[in-house]
PATORDO-270138 format. One record per residue: x, z, y of N, C-alpha, C in turn; residue number from 0; residue in three letters. Coordinates in nm, 3 decimals, m for minus. Example, Ala and Ser with C-alpha at 12.3 -4.5 7.8 and 13.67 -1.06 7.14 Angstrom:
<rs>
R  1.319  0.780  m0.569  1.230  0.780  m0.450  1.320  0.780  m0.330  0  ala
R  1.285  0.708  m0.225  1.367  0.714  m0.106  1.290  0.787  0.003  1  ser
</rs>
This chain:
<rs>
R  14.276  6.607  15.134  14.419  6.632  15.149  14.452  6.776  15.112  0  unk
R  14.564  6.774  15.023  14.581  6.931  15.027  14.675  7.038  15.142  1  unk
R  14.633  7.141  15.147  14.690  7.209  15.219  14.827  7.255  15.242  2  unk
R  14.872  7.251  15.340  15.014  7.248  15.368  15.073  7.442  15.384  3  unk
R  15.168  7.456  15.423  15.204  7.597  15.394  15.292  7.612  15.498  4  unk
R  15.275  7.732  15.556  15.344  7.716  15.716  15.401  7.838  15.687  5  unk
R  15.502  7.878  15.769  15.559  8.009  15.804  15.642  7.991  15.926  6  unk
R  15.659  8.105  16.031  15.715  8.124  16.122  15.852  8.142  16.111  7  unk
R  15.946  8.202  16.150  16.043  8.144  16.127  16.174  8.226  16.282  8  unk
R  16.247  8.313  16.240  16.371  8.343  16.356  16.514  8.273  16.286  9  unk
R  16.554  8.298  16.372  16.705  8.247  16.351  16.806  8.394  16.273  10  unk
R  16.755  8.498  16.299  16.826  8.641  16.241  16.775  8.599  16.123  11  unk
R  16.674  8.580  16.061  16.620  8.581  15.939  16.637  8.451  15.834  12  unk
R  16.709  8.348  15.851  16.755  8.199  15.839  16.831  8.265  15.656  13  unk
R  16.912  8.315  15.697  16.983  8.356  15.520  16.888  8.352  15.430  14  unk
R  16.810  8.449  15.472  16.723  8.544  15.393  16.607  8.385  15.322  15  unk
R  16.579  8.337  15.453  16.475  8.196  15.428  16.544  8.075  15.341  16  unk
R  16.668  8.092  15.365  16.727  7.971  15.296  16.769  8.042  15.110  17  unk
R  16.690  8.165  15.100  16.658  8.233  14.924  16.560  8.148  14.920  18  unk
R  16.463  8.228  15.024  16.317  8.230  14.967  16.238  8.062  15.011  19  unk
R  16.240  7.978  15.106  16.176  7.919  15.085  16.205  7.773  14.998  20  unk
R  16.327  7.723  14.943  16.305  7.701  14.833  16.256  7.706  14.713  21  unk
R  16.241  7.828  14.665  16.108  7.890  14.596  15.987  7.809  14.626  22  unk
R  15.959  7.860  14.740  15.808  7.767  14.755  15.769  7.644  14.719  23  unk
R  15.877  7.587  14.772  15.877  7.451  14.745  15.892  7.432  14.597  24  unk
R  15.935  7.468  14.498  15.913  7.434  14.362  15.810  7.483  14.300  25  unk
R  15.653  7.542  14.398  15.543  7.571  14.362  15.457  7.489  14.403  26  unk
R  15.539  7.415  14.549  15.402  7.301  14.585  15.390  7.146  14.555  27  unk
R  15.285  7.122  14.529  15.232  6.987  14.536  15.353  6.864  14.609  28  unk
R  15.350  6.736  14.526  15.379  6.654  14.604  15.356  6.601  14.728  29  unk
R  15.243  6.645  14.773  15.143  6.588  14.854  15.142  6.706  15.011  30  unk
R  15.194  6.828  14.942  15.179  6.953  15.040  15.313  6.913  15.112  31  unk
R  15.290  6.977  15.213  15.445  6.994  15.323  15.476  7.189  15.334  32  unk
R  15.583  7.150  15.342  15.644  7.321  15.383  15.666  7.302  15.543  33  unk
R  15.555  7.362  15.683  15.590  7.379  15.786  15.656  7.462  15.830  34  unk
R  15.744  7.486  15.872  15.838  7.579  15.962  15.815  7.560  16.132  35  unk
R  15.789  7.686  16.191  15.780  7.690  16.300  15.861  7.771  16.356  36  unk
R  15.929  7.741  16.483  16.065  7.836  16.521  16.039  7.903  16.607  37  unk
R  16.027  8.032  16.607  16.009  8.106  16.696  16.039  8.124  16.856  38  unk
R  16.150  8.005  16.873  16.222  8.014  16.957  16.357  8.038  17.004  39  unk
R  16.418  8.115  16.861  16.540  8.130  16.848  16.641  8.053  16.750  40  unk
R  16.570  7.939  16.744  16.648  7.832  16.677  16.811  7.811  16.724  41  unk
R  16.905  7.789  16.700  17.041  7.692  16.785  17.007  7.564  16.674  42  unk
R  17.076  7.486  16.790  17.053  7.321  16.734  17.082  7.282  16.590  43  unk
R  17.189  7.358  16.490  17.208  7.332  16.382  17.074  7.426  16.293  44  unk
R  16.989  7.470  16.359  16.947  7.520  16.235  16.832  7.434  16.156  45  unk
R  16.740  7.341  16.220  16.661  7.238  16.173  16.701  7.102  16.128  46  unk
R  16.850  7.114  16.176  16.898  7.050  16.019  16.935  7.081  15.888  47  unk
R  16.973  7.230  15.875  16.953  7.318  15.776  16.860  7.311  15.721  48  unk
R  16.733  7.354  15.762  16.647  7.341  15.713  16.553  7.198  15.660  49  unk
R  16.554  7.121  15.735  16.491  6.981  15.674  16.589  6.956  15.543  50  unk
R  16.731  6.993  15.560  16.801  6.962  15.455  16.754  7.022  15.351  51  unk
R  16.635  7.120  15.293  16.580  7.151  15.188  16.556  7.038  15.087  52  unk
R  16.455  6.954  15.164  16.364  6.906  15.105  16.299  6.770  15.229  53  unk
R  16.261  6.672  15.172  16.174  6.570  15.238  16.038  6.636  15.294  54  unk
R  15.980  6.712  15.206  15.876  6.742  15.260  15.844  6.902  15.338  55  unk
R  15.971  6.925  15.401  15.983  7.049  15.519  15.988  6.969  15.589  56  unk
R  15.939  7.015  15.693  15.899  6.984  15.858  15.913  7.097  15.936  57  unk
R  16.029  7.058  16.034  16.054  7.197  16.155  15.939  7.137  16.257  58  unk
R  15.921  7.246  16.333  15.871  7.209  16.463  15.895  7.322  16.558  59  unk
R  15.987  7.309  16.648  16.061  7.354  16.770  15.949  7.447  16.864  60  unk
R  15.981  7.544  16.919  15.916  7.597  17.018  15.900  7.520  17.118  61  unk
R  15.986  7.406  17.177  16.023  7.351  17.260  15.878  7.200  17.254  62  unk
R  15.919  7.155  17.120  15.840  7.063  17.073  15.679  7.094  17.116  63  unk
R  15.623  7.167  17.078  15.514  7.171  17.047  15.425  7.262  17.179  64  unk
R  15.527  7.315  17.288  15.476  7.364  17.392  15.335  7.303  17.513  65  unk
R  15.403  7.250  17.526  15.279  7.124  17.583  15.117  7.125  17.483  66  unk
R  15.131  7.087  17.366  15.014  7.067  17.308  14.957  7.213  17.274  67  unk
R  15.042  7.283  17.263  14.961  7.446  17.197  14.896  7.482  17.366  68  unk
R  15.023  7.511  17.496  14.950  7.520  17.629  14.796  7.502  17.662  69  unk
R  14.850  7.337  17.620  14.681  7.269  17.675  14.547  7.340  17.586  70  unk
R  14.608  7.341  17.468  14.458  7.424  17.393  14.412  7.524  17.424  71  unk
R  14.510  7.600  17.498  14.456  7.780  17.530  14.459  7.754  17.660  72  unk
R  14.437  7.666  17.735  14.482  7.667  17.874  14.368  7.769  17.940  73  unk
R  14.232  7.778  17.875  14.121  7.848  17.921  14.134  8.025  17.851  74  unk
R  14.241  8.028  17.813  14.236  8.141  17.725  14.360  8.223  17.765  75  unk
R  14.314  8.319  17.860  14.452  8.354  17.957  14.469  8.468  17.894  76  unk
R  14.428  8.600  17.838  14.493  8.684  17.706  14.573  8.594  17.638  77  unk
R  14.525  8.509  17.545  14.586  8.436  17.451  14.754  8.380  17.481  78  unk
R  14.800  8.341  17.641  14.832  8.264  17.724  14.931  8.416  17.740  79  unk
R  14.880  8.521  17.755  14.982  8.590  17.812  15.044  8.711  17.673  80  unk
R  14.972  8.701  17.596  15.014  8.759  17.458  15.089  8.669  17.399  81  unk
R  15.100  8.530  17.393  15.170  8.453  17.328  15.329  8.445  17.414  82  unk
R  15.326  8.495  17.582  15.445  8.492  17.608  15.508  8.617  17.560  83  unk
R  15.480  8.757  17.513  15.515  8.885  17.523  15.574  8.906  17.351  84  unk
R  15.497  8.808  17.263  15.490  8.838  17.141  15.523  8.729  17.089  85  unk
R  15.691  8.707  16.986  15.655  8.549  16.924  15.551  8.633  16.775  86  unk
R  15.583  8.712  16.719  15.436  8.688  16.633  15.281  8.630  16.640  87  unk
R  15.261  8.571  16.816  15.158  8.532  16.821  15.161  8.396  16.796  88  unk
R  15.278  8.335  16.757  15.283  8.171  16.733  15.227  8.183  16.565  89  unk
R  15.236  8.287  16.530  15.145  8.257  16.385  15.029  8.278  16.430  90  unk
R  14.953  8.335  16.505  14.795  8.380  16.541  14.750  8.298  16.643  91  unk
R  14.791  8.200  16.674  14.787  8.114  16.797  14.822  7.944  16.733  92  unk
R  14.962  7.922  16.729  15.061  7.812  16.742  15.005  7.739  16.598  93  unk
R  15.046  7.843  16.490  15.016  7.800  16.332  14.883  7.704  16.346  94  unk
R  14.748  7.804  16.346  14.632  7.733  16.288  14.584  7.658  16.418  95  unk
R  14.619  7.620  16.523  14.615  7.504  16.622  14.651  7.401  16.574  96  unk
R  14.785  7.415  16.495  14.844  7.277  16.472  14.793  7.243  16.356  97  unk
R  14.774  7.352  16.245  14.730  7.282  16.108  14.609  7.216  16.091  98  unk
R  14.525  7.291  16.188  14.370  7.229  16.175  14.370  7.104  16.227  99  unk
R  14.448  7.036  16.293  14.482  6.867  16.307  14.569  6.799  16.165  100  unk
R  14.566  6.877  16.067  14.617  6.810  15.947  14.519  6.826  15.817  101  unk
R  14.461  6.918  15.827  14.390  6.924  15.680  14.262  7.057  15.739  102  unk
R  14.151  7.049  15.628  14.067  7.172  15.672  14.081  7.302  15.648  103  unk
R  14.181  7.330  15.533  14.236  7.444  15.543  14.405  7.454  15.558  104  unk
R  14.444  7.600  15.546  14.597  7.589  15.563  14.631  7.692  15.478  105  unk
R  14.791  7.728  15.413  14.800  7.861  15.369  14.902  7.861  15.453  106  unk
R  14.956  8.035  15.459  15.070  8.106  15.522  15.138  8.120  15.422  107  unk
R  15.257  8.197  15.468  15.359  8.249  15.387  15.477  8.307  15.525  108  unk
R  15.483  8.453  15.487  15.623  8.498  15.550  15.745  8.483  15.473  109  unk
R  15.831  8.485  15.564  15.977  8.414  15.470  16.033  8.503  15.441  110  unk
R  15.971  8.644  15.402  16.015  8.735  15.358  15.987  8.796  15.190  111  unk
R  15.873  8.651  15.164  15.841  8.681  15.032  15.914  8.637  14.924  112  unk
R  15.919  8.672  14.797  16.047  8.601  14.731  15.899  8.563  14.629  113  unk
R  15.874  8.429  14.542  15.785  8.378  14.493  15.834  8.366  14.370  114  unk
R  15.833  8.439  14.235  15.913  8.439  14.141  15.908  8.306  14.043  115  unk
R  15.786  8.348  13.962  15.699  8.208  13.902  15.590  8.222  13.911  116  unk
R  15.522  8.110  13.831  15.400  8.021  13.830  15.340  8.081  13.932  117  unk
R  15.352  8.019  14.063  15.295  8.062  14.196  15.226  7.920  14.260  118  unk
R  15.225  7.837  14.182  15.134  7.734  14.239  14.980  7.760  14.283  119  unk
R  14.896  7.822  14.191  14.792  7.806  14.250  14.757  7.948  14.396  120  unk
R  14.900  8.000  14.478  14.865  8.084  14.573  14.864  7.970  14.669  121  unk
R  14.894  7.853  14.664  14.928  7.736  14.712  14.775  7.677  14.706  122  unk
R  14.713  7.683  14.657  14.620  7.587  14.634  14.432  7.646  14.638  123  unk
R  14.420  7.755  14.696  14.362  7.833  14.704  14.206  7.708  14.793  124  unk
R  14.052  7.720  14.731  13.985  7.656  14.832  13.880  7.790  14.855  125  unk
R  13.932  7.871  14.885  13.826  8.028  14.952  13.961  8.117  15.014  126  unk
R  13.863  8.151  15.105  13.980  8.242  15.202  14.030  8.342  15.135  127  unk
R  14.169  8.352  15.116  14.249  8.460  15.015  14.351  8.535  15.128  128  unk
R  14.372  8.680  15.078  14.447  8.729  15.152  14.534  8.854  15.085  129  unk
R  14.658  8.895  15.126  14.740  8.947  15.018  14.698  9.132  15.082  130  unk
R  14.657  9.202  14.964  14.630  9.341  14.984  14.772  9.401  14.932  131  unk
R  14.784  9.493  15.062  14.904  9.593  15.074  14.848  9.754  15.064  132  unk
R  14.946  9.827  15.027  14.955  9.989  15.019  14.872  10.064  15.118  133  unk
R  14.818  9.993  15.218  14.729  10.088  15.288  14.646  10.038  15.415  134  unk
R  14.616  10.062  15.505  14.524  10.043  15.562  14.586  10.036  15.726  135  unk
R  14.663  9.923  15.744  14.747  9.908  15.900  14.726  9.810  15.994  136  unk
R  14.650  9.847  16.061  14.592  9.778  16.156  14.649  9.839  16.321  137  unk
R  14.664  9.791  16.411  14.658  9.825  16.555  14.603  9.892  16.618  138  unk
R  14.425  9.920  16.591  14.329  9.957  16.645  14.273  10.064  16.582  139  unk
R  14.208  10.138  16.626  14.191  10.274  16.558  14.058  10.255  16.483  140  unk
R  14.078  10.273  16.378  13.971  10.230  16.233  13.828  10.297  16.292  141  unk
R  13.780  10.373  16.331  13.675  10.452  16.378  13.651  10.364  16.521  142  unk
R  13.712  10.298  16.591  13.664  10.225  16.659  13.649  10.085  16.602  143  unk
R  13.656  10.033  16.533  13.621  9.886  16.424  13.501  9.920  16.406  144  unk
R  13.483  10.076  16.326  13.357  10.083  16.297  13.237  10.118  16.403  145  unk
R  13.242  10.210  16.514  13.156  10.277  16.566  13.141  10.208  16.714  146  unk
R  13.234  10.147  16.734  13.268  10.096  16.933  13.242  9.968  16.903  147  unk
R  13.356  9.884  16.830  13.329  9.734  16.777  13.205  9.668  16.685  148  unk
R  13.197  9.770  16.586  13.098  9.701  16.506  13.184  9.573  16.398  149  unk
R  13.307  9.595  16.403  13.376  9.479  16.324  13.432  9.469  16.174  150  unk
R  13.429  9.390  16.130  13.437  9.436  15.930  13.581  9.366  15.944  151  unk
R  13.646  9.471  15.892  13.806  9.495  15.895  13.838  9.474  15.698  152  unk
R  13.888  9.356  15.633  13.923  9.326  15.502  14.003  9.490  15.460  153  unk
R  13.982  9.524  15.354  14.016  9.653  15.309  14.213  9.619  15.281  154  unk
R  14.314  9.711  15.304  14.430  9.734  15.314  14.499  9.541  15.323  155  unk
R  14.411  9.452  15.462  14.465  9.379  15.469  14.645  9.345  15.541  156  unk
R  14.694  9.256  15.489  14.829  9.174  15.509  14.842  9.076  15.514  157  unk
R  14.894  9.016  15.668  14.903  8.893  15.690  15.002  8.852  15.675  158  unk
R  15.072  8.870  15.509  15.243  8.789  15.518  15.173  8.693  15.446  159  unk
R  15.085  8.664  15.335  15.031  8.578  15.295  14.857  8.542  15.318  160  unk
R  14.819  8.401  15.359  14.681  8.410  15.311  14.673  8.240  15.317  161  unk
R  14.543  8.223  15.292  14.451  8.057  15.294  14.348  8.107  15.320  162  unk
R  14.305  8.028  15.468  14.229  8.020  15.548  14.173  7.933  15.579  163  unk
R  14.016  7.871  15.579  13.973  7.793  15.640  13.959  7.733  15.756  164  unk
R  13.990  7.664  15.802  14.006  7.645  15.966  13.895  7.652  16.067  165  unk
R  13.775  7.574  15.973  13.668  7.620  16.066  13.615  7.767  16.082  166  unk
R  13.686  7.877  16.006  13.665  8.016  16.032  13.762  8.010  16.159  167  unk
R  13.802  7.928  16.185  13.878  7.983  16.316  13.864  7.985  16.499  168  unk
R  13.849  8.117  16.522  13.772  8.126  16.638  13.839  8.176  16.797  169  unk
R  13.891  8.041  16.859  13.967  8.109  16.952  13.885  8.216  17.072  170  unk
R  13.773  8.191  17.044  13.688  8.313  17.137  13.672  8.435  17.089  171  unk
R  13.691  8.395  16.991  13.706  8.559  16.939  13.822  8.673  16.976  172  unk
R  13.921  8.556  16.958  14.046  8.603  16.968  14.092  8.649  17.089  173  unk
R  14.059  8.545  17.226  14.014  8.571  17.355  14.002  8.674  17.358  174  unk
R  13.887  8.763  17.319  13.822  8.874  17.366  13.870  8.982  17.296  175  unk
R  13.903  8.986  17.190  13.994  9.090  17.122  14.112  9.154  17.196  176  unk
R  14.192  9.046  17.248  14.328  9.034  17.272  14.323  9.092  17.453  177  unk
R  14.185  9.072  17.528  14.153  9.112  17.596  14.122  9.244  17.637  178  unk
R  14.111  9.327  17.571  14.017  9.455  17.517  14.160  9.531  17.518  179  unk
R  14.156  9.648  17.624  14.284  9.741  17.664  14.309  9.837  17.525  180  unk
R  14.199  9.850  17.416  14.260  9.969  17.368  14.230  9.933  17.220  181  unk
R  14.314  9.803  17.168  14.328  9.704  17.051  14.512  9.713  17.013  182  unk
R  14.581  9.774  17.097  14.761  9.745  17.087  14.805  9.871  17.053  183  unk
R  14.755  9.934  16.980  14.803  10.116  16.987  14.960  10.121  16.929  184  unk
R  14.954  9.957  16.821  15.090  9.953  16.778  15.075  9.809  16.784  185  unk
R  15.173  9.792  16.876  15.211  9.631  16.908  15.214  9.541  16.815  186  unk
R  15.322  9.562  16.729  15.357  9.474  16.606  15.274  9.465  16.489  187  unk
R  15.110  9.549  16.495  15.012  9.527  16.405  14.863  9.454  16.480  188  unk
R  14.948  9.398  16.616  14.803  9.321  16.693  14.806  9.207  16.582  189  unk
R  14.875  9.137  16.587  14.827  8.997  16.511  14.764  8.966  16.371  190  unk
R  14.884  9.080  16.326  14.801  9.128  16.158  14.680  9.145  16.192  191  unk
R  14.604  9.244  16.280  14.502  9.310  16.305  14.357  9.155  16.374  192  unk
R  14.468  9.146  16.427  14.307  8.974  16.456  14.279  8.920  16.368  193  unk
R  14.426  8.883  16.293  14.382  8.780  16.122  14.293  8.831  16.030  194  unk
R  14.323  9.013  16.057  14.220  9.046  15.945  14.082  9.051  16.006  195  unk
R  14.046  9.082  16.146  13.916  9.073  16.171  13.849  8.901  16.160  196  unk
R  13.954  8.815  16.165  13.878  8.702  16.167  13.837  8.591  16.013  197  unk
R  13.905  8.760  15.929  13.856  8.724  15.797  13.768  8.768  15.746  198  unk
R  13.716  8.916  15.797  13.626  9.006  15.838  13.488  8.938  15.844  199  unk
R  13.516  8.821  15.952  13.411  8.771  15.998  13.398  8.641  15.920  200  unk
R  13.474  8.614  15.809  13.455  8.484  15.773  13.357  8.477  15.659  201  unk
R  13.347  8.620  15.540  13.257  8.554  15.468  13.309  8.616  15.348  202  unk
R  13.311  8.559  15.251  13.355  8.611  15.114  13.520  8.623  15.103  203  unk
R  13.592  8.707  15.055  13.726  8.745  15.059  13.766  8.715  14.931  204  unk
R  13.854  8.687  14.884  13.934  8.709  14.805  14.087  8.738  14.793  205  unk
R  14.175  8.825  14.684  14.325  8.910  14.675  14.335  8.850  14.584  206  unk
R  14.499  8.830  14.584  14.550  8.822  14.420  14.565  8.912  14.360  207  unk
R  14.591  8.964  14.242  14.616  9.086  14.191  14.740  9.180  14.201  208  unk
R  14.722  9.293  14.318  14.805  9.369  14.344  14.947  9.393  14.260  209  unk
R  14.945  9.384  14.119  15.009  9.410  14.061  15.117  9.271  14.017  210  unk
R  15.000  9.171  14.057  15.075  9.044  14.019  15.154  8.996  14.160  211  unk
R  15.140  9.009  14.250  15.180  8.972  14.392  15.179  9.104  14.450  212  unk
R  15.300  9.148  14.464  15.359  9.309  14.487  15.339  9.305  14.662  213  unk
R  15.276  9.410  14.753  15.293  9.437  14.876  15.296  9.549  14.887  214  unk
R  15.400  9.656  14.887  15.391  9.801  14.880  15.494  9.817  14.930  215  unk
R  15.549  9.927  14.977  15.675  9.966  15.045  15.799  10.008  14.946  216  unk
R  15.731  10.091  14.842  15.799  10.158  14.729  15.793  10.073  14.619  217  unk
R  15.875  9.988  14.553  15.880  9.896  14.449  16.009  9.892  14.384  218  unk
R  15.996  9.953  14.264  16.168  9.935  14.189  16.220  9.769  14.180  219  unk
R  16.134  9.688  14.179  16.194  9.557  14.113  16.044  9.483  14.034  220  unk
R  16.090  9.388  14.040  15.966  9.301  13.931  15.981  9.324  13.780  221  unk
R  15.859  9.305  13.736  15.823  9.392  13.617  15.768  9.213  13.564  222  unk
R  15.764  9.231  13.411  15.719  9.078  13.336  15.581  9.004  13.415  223  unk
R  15.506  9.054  13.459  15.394  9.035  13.549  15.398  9.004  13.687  224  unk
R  15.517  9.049  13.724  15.535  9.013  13.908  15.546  8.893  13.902  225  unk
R  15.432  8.821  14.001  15.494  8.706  14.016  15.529  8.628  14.157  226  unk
R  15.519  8.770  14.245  15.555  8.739  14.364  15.568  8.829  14.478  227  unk
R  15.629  8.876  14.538  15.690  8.996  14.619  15.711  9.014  14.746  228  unk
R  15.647  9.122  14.801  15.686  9.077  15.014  15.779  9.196  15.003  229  unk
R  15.851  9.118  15.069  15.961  9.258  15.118  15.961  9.331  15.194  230  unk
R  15.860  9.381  15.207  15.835  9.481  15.353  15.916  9.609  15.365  231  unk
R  15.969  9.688  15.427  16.018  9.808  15.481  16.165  9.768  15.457  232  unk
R  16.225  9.827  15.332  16.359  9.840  15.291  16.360  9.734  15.214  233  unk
R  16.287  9.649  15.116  16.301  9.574  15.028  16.379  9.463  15.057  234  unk
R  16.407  9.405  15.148  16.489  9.266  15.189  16.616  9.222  15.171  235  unk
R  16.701  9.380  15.127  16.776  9.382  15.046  16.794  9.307  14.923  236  unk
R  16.704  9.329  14.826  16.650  9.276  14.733  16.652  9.130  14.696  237  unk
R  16.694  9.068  14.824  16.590  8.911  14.831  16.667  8.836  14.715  238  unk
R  16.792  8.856  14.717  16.893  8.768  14.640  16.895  8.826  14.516  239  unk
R  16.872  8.955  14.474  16.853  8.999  14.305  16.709  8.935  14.250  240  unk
R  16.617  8.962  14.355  16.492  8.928  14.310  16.432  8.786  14.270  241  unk
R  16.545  8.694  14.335  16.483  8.560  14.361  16.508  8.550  14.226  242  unk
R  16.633  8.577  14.151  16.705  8.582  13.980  16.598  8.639  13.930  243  unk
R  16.478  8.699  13.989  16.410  8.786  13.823  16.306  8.657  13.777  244  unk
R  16.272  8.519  13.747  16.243  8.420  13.701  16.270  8.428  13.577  245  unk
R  16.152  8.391  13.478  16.182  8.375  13.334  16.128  8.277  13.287  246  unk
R  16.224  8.166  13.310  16.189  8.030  13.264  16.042  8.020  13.148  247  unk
R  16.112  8.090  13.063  16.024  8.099  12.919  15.864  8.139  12.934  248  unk
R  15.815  8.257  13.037  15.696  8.256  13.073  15.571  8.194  13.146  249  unk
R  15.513  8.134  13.047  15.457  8.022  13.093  15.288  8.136  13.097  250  unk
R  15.276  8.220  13.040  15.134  8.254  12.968  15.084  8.334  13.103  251  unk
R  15.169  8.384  13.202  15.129  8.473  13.336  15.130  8.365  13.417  252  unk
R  14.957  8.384  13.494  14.924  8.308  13.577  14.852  8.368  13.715  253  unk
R  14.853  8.365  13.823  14.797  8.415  13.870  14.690  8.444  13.854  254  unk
R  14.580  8.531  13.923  14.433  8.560  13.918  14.405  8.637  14.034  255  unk
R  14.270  8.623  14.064  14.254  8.667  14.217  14.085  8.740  14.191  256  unk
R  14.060  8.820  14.284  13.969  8.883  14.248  13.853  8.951  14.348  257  unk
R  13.741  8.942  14.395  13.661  8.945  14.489  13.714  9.071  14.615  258  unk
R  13.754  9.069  14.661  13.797  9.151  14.774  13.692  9.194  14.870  259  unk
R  13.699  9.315  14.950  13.615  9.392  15.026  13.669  9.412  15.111  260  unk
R  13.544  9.489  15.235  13.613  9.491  15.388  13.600  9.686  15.366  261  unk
R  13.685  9.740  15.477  13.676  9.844  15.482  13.522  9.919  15.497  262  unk
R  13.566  10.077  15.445  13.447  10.126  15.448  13.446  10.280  15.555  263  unk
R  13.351  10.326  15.550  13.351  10.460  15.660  13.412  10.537  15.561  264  unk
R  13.412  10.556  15.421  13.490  10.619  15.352  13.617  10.574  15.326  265  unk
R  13.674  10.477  15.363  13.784  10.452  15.321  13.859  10.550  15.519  266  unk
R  13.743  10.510  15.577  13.766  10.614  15.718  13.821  10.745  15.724  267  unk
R  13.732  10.758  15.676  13.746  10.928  15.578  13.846  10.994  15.511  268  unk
R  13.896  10.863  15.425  13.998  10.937  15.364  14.165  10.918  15.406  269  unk
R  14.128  10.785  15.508  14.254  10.820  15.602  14.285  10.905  15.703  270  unk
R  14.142  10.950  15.788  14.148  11.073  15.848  14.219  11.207  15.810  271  unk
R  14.160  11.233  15.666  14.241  11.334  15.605  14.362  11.314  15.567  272  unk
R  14.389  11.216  15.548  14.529  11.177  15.457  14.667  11.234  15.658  273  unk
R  14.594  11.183  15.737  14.631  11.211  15.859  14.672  11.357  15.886  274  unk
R  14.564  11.439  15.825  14.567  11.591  15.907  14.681  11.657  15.713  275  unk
R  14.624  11.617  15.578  14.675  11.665  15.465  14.738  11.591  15.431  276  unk
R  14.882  11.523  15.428  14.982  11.389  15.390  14.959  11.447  15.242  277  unk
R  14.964  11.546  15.170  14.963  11.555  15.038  14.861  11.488  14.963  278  unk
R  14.735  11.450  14.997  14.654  11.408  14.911  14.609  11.293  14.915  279  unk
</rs>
């Protein structure tokens, strides 16, 4: 079966999703589903909005799916109490619970990406892929990954996109991470920060090509080669010029992806300095 494509999902952010994930959907498979999961801030009209995409979107309610995600972590009381404090933990939690009862792998997608063209095969990925960004942002302090943890951290990983195997997926791991007092230095990079250790730990990596699938803060616009864009910082602006930069006619740009690495004590190094000298 092929893999389905999930993204999380607020109700502030609904405009912006009703650009971008149409897009997606004219990259996937007949056979794939577009999951939407609601953070919680759904109102009742909005999952009819959304199913109204397409036959093959599927909402699934915070409400819905409480009971069955509960019972799985019921032994996993970090997990249990990070998932009430944080909805970003329904992607690090909620997501690959539910998908791994549908297929053996899954891909992500934040609904913040605008997918220009020929983006099918980020869809179709069978090795764990993950989208490399501008730098190196994690939660936890990189010198403790290396020297306290012992943990292999994917080099300038980003969890707005990836495909993941499911059996890499380890709720004990996560347990104990999420457990561990001095992992939250910045709240809103815990979850990023587990996905990438538990890719860390999975095995061979692979990126698409930076240049072809844009994650940087500073980006004028898509260039003949972009073929797909996260909007991170200021860019979200963008969403509605960008979704227009499509050129029917280019058929010859295709994606390509390319062996990816985990961080190094030098890559340590040179964020240390970059810390104390911002110039270099």
């Amino acid at each position: 079966m092929k893999q389905h494509v999930y993204t999380l999902l607020c109700e502030r952010d609904l405009t912006m999703a009703l650009i971008t994930l149409p897009k997606v959907l004219t990259f996937l498979s007949e056979d794939q589903k577009l999951v939407i999961l609601d953070d919680g801030s759904f109102t009742p009209g909005t999952t009819a909005v959304l199913e109204g995409l397409s036959s093959r979107v599927r909402v699934i309610t915070r409400a819905e799916r409480e009971g069955l995600i509960l019972s799985e972590i019921d032994n996993y009381p970090a997990c249990i109490k990070f998932r009430e404090e944080f909805p970003l933990a329904f992607k690090l939690i909620d997501i690959p619970l539910i998908a791994m009862k549908e297929s053996s792998r899954f891909c992500y997608t934040d609904s913040d990406i605008i997918y220009i063209k020929s983006c099918e095969a980020f869809f179709d990925r069978d090795v764990n892929t993950y989208l490399r960004t501008d730098g190196i942002k994690i939660s936890v302090k990189l010198r403790d990954v290396f020297f306290k943890y012992g943990w292999l951290m994917p080099y300038k990983f980003n969890s707005g996109y990836f495909s993941f195997d499911c059996k890499d997926y380890d709720l004990n791991f996560i347990e104990d991470f999420l457990a561990k007092p001095d992992v939250r230095n910045m709240p809103w990079l815990v979850e990023q920060t587990c996905w990438g250790l538990l890719f860390g730990r999975s095995g061979k990596l692979y990126s698409p090509l930076e240049d072809q699938f844009v994650c940087r803060e500073r980006f004028e616009g898509p260039e003949h080669g972009t073929l797909a864009v996260h909007l991170i910082a200021g860019l979200k602006g963008k969403v509605q010029e960008w979704s227009n930069a499509a050129d029917p006619g280019d058929t010859k740009t295709v994606p390509l992806f390319e062996r990816s690495r985990n961080a190094t004590l030098g890559d340590w190094l040179q964020k240390s300095v970059k810390r104390i000298i911002p110039s270099i």
